[in-house]
Wavefront OBJ file of the C-alpha trace (Angstrom):
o trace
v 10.149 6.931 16.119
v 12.227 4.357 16.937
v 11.616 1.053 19.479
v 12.307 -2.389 19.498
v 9.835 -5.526 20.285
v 6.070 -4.891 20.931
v 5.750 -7.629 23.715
v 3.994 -10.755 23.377
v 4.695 -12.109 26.602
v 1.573 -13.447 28.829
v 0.442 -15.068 25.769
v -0.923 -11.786 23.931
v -0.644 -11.727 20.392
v 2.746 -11.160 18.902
v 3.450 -8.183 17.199
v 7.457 -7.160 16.076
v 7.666 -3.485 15.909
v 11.289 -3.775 14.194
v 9.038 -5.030 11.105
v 5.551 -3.176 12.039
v 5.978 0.141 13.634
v 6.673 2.700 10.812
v 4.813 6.031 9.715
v 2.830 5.414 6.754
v 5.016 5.225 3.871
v 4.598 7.169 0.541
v 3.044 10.544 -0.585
v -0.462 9.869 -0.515
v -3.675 11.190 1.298
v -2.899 8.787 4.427
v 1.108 9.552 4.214
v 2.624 10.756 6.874
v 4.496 12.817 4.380
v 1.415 14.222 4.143
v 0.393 14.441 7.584
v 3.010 15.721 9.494
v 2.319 18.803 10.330
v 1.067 17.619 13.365
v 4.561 16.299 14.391
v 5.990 19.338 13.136
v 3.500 22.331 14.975
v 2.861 20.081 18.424
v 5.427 17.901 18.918
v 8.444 19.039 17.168
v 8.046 23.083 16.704
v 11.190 23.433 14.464
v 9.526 25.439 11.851
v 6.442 25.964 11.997
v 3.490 28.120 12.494
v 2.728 26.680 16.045
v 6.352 27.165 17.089
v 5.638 30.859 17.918
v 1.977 29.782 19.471
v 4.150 27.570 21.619
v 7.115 29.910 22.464
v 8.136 30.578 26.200
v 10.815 33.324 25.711
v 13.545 31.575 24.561
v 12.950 28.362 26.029
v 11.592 26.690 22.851
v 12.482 23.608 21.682
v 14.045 24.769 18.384
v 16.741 26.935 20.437
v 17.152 24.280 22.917
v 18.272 22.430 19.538
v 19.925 24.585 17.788
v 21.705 26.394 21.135
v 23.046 22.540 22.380
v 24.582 22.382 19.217
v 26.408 25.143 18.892
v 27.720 24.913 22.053
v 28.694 21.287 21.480
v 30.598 23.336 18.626
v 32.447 25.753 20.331
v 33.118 23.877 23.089
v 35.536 21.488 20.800
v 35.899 23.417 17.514
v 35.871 19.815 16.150
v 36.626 19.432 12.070
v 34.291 16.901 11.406
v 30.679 17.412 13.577
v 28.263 14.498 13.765
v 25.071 14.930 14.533
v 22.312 12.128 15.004
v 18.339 12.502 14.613
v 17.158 9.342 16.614
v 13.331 8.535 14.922
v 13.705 10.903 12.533
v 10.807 9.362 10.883
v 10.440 10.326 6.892
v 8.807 13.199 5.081
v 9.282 16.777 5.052
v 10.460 16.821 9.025
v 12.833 14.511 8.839
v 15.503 17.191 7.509
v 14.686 19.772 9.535
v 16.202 19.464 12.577
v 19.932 19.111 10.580
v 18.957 21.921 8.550
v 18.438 24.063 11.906
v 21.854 22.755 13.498
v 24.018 23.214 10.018
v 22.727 26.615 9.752
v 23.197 27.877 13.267
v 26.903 26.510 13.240
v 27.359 27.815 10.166
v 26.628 31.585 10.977
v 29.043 31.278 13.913
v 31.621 30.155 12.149
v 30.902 32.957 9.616
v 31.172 35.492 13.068
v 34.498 34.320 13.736
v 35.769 33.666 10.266
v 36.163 29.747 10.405
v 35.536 27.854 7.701
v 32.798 25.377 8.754
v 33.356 22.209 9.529
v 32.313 18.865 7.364
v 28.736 17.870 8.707
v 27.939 14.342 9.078
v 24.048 13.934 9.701
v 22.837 10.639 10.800
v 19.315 9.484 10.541
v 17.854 6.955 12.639
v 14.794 5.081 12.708
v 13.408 1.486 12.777
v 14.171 -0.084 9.938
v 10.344 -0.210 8.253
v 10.799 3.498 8.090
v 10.449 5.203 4.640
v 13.809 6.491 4.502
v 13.632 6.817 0.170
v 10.698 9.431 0.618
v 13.699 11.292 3.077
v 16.367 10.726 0.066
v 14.073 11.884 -2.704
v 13.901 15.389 -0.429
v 18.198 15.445 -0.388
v 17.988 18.217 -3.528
v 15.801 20.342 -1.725
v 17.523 20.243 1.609
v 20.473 21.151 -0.435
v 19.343 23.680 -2.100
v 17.919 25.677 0.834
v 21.520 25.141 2.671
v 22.985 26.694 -0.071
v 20.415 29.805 -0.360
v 20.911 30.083 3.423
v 24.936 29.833 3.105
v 24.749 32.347 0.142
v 22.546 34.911 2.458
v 24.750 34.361 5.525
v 28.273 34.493 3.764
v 29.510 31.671 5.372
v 30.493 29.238 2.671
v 28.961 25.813 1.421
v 29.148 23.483 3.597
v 30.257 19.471 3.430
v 27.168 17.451 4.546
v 27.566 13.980 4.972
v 24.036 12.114 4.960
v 23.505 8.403 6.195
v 20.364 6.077 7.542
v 20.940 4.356 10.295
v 18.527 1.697 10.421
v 18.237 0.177 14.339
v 16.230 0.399 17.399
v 17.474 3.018 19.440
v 16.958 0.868 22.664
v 20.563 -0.306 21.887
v 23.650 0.385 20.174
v 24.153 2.488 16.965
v 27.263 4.028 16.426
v 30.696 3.545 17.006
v 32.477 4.455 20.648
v 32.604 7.894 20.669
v 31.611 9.097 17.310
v 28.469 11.149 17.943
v 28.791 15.459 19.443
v 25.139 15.889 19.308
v 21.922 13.547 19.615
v 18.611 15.108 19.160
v 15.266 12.729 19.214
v 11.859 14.226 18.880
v 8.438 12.611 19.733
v 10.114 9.293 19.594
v 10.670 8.365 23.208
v 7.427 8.150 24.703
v 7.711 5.042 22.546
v 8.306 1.720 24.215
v 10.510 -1.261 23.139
v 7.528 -3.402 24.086
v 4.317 -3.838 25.520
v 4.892 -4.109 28.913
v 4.269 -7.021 30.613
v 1.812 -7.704 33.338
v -1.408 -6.891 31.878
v -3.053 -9.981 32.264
v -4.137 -11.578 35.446
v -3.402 -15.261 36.794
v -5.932 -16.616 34.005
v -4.496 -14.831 31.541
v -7.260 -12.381 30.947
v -6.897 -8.452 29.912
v -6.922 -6.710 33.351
v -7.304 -3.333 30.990
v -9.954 -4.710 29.160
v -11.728 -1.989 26.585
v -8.380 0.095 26.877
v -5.496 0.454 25.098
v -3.331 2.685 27.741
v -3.724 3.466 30.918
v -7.058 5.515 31.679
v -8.938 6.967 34.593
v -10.532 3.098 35.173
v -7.260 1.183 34.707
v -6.161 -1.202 37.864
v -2.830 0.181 39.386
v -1.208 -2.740 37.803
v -1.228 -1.340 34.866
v 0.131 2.314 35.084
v 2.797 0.362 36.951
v 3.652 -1.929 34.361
v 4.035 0.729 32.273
v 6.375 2.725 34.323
v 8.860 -0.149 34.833
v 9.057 -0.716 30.935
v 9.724 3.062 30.846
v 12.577 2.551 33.541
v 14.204 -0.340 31.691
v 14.271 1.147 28.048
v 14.701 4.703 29.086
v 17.706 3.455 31.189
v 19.339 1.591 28.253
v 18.964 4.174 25.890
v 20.938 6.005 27.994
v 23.911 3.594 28.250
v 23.935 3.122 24.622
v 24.033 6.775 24.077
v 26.604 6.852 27.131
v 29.326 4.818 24.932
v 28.597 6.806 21.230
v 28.688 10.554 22.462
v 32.000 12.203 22.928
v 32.836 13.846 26.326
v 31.093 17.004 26.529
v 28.795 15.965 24.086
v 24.766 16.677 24.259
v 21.640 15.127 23.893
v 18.497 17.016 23.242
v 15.102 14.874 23.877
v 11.729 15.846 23.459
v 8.826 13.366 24.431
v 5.443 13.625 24.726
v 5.225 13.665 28.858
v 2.876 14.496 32.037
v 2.636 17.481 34.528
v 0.478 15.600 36.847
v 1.751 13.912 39.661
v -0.379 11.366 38.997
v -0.057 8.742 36.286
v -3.294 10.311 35.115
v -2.674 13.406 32.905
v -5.883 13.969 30.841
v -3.963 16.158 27.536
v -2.023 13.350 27.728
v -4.659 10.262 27.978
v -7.174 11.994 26.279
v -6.503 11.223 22.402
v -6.213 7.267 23.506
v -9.595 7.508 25.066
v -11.179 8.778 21.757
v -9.750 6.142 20.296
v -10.821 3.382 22.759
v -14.820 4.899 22.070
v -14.193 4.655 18.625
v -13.304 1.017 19.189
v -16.431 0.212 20.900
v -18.465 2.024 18.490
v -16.928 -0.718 15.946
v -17.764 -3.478 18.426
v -21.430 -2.541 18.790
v -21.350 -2.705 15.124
v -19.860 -6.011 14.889
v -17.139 -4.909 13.195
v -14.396 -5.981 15.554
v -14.578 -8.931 18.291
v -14.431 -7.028 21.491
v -11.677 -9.475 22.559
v -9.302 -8.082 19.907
v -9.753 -5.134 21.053
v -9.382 -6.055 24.841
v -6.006 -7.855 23.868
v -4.239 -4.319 22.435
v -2.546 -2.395 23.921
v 0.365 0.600 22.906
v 3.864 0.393 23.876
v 3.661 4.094 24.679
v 4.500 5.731 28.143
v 4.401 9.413 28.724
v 6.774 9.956 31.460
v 6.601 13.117 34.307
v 10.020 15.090 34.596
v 10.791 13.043 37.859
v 10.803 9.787 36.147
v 13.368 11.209 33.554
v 15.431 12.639 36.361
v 15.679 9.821 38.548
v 16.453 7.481 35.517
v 19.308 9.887 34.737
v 20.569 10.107 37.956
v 20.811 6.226 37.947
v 22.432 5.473 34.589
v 24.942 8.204 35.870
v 26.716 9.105 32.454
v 25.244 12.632 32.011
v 24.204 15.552 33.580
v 20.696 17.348 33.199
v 21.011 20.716 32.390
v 17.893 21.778 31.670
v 13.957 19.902 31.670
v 11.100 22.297 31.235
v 7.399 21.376 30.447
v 5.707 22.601 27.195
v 1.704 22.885 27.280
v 0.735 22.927 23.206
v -2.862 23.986 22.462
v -4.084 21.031 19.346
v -6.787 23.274 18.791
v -5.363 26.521 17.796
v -6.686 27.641 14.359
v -10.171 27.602 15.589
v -11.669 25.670 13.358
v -12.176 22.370 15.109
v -13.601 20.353 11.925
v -9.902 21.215 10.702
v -8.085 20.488 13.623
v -10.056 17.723 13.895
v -9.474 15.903 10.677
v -5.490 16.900 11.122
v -4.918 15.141 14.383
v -6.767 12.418 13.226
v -4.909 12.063 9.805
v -1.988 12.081 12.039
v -2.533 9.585 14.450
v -3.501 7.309 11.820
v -0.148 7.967 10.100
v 1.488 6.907 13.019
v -0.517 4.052 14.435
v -1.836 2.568 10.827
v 0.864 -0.080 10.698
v 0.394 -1.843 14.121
v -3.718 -1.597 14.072
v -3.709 -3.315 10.666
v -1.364 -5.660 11.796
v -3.381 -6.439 15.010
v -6.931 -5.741 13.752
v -6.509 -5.839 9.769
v -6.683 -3.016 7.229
v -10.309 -3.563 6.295
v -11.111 -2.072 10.003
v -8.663 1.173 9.419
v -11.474 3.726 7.383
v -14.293 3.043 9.495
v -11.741 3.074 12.654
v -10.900 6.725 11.688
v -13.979 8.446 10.524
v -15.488 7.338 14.116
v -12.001 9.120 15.661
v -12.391 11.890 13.371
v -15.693 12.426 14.604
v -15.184 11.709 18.097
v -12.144 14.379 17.928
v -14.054 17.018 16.100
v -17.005 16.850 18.637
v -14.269 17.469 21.537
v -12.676 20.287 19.901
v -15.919 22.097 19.844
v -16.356 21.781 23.127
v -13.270 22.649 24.555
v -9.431 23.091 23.703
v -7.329 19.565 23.665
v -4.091 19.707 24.821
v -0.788 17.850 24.976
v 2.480 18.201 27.179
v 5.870 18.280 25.727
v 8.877 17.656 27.723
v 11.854 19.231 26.624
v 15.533 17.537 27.888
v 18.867 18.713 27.859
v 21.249 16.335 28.609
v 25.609 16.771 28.738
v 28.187 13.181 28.373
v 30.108 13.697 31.920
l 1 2 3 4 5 6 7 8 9 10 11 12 13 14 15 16 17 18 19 20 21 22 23 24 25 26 27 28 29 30 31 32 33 34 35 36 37 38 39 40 41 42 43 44 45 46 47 48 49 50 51 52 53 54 55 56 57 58 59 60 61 62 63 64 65 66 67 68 69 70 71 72 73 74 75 76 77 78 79 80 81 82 83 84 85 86 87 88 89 90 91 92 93 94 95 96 97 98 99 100 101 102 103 104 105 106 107 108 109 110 111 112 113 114 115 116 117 118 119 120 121 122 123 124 125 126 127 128 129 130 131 132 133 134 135 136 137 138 139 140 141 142 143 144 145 146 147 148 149 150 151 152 153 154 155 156 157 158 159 160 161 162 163 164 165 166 167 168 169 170 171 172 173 174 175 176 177 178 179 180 181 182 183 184 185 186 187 188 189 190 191 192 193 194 195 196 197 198 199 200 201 202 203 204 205 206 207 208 209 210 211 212 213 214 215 216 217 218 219 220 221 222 223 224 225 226 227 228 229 230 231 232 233 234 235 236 237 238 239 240 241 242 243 244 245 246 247 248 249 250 251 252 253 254 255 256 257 258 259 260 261 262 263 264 265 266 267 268 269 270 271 272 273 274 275 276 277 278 279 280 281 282 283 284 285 286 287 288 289 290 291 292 293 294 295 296 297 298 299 300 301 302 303 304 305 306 307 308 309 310 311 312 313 314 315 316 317 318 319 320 321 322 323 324 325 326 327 328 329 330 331 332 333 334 335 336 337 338 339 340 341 342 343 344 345 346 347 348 349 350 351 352 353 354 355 356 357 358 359 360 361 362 363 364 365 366 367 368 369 370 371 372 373 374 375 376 377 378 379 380 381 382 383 384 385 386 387 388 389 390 391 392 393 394
């Protein structure tokens, strides 16, 4: 995932995200090497179990993918293709989606007896990301390219590899360099707290919240929205001047299908995690105005607030923006599905709540959301909505 400056403006504490925001780094229990299954099932159903569970047809976000791509491919028969994974994250995803695109191209070429062209895969994420635990995986990513290049008959092919350290909320690449840009489950992340969430005395006018929620003041689904506008928009531009002509974008984001700025499978998960905040207050194991004072630089967008900023920035055209509705709670076991989301979410938001709160709080923090999650799933299925983007350089 990949953003810029967590906002400290109206005097709330300061918080960089180009030198906090990262998954947790390493292999171990709390990894998000090790909890990413998550990403990959719900959010980014490139290979995995849920990807079927998920499927509408063929309107899945793996052919979306793959499908751009190749007809990026065709379109210019280029020699050299360039591909780039904006918040690619680390760990055993981070691969996956090059993998997919290399592969497709490569059986086309095989159809029409072209030798493949040279690959060059770019990886982008902030620049705290683990990007050694996505080098250590290079020999197995190679070795499955080859097994799949053996099986298909169409040849090895030249793979090119970099990291691209940046915030994606700007430039990162030369003038038209890029064919194909695919970012999954990064977007819905902010270049900043938003401003605005204070009132006149510089109090917390979401006070016990960390996103907006059923009880938040309008102000505050509205600050949201125009920090959505402004980095969504320059993403845009910056992608505008790096993709060649013809070129395509794939985005995924976690999004809403309300109307409304309220969409509970997508509010839901921050709720939990607000009680499980005030469960630590009444403990006295956080000040309640810490907690009052944080807030995400998240934003899950509807599909007209991705068209309209489109439309705007005026570079591309939308081909395609469909709604996916992914069931978190699909083995059936909700003590398991409980513990996984909540491994996950603590992958991804362990850096910025020990930052704001400090690590001591992080254990406690996620047993009480483990529990909290766990009790929900055995009441009823939890939910979230994936919007799926496909996006062509006029």
């Amino acid at each position: 995932m990949a953003s810029s400056l967590l906002h400290c403006s109206d005097k709330l504490p300061f918080m960089n995200v180009e030198t906090i925001l990262h998954m947790k780094e390493g292999l171990g229990e709390t990894s998000y090497a090790q909890n990413s299954s998550l990403q990959a099932s719900t959010l980014l159903p490139c290979r995995s179990w849920a990807y079927d569970q998920s499927r509408r047809g063929m309107d899945t976000l793996k052919s979306l993918i793959t499908n751009s791509a190749a007809d990026v491919y065709l379109s210019q028969m280029p020699e050299r293709f360039a591909v780039a994974d904006l918040g690619c994250s680390s760990g055993p995803n981070a691969l996956c989606l090059a993998e997919d695109i290399i592969g497709s191209i490569g059986r086309i070429c095989c159809r029409s007896s072209r030798p493949p062209p040279e690959f060059s895969v770019l990886l982008n994420d902030l620049p705290t990301n683990d990007f050694n635990t996505i080098f250590f995986s290079l020999p197995e990513f190679t070795d499955r390219l080859k097994a799949a290049a053996k099986s298909d008959e169409w040849g090895r092919p030249m793979v090119f590899l970099s990291g691209v350290p940046g915030s994606f909320y700007g430039r990162l690449f030369p003038a038209k360099s890029v064919h194909f840009v695919c970012s999954c489950s990064s977007l819905h992340w902010l270049s900043q707290v938003p401003s605005g969430l204070l009132d006149d005395m510089n109090r917390p006018i979401n006070k016990g919240k960390m996103y907006i929620s059923s009880t938040s003041p309008l102000a505050v689904p509205v600050a949201y929205l125009r920090q959505f506008q402004r980095d969504f928009s320059l993403f845009l531009k910056s992608r505008a001047a790096e993709v060649f002509s013809g070129g395509r974008m794939v985005l995924a984001m976690l999004g809403r299908q309300a109307d409304g700025y309220i969409d509970r499978r997508t509010t839901f998960l921050w709720e939990l995690l607000s009680e499980s905040f005030a469960s630590l207050v009444a403990q006295g194991l956080v000040e309640e105005d810490k907690v009052d004072a944080y807030n995400v630089p998240f934003y899950a967008p509807s599909i007209g607030e991705i068209e309209e900023e489109v439309r705007r920035e005026g570079s591309f055209r939308m081909d395609y923006v469909q709604t996916y509705e992914i069931n978190l709670s699909s083995s059936g076991d909700a003590r398991r599905d409980g513990r996984t989301v909540s491994m996950a979410i603590r992958a991804i938001q362990e850096s910025m709540l020990s930052h704001h709160f400090g690590p001591e709080i992080v254990d406690a923090l996620f047993a009480k959301y483990t529990e909290l999650v766990t009790a929900s799933m055995e009441r009823e299925e939890v939910k979230s909505v994936q919007i799926g983007v496909v996006l062509t350089r006029l």
